[in-house]
C-alpha positions, -999 to 999 in steps of 0.1 A, spaced: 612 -514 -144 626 -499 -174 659 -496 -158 676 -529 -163 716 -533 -150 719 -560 -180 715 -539 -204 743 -513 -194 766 -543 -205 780 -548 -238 752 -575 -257 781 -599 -258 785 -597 -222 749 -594 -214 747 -632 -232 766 -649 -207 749 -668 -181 772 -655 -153 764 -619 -159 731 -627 -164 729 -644 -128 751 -613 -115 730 -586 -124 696 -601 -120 707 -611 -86 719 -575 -82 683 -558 -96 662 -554 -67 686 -537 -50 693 -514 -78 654 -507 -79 649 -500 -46 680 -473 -50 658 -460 -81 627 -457 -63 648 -436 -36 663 -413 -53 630 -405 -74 617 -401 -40 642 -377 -32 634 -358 -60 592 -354 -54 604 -346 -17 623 -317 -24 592 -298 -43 561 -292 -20 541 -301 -47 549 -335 -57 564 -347 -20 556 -380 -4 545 -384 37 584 -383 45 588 -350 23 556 -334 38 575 -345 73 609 -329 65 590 -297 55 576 -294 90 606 -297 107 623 -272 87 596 -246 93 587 -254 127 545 -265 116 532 -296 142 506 -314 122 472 -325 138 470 -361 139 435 -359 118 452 -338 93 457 -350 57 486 -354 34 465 -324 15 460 -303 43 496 -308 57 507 -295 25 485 -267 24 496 -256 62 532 -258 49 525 -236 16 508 -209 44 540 -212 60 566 -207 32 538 -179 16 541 -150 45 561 -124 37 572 -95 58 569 -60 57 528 -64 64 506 -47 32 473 -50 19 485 -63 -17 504 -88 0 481 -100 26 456 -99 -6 481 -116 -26 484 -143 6 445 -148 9 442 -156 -26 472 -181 -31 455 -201 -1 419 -196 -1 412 -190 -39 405 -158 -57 368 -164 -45 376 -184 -10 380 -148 9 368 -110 15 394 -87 34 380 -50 49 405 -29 67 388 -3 92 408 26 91 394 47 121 393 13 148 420 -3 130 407 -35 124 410 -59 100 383 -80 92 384 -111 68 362 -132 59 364 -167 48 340 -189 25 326 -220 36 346 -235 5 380 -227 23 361 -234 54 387 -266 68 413 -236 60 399 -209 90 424 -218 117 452 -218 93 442 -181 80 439 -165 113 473 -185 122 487 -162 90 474 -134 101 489 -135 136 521 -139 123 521 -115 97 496 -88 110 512 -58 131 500 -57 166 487 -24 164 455 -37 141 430 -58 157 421 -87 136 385 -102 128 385 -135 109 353 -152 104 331 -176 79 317 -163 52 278 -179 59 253 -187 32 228 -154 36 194 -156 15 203 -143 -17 229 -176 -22 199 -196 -12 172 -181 -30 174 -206 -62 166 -237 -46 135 -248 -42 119 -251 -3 113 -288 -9 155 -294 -18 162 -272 11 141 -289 34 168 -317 33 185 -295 55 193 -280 93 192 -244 96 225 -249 110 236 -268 79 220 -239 55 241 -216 73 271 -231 77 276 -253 47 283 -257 10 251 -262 -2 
């Protein structure tokens, strides 16, 4: 701990054997508080916060976590939360997409004549799906009918490997998989 309460004394205090007995006896306390408020301090940016930060961002906001969920993806569920924004656009909804799935994690078609919206997510952003279409609900007008799928490997993503490395594989698992 490079915070030691001895060495806030004077040195000619500090060489006593009292004080010395005092403050040591008087350190683990003051390192624990330390440890708190440095605690506090990761908590309060999403980023950075601990389990009990992550937790104190779902109550504000209202988000249940899944009892598989991780730290990661509690975080991420949070940041898709806190990113919706309200009037409804395509920029923004773009600008949404992007911040949570990647510049590369998404495609997004608006059908003017049925209006329907139809997005599609990459198997990369795949553990994300339920969260996206959870966004979309909430930020989506009710007058457009929303399509959100996964973005499966097609033939032309598979076409560079070899039939003896894909033979490793299901059909279901070359569809529906990083590969």
């Amino acid at each position: 701990m490079d915070r030691m309460l001895i060495e806030y004394l004077p040195p000619i205090i500090q060489a006593i054997r009292e004080m010395k007995a005092i403050t040591d006896g008087q350190q683990d306390g003051l390192s624990a508080l330390w440890g708190a408020i440095e605690q506090a301090f990761k908590d309060q940016l999403l980023e950075d916060a601990t389990e009990n930060g992550i937790s104190r961002w779902e109550k504000i906001i209202s988000v249940t976590p899944k009892g598989t969920d991780t730290l990661e993806e509690r975080r991420f569920r949070i940041k898709t939360r806190m990113n919706e924004q309200l009037p409804y656009t395509m920029t923004a909804i773009n600008q949404q997409l992007a911040t949570l799935c990647g510049e590369d994690g998404y495609s997004i078609e608006m059908e003017k004549g049925t209006y329907t919206l139809y997005v599609k997510v990459a198997l990369t952003a795949k553990k994300n799906f339920e969260d996206v279409e959870a966004l979309l609900q909430r930020v989506v007008p009710a007058e457009i009918v929303i399509d959100v799928t996964l973005k499966y490997n097609q033939h032309l993503t598979l076409a560079g490997f070899t039939h003896s490395y894909l033979s490793a594989y299901t059909h279901a698992d070359l569809r529906e998989e990083v590969v």
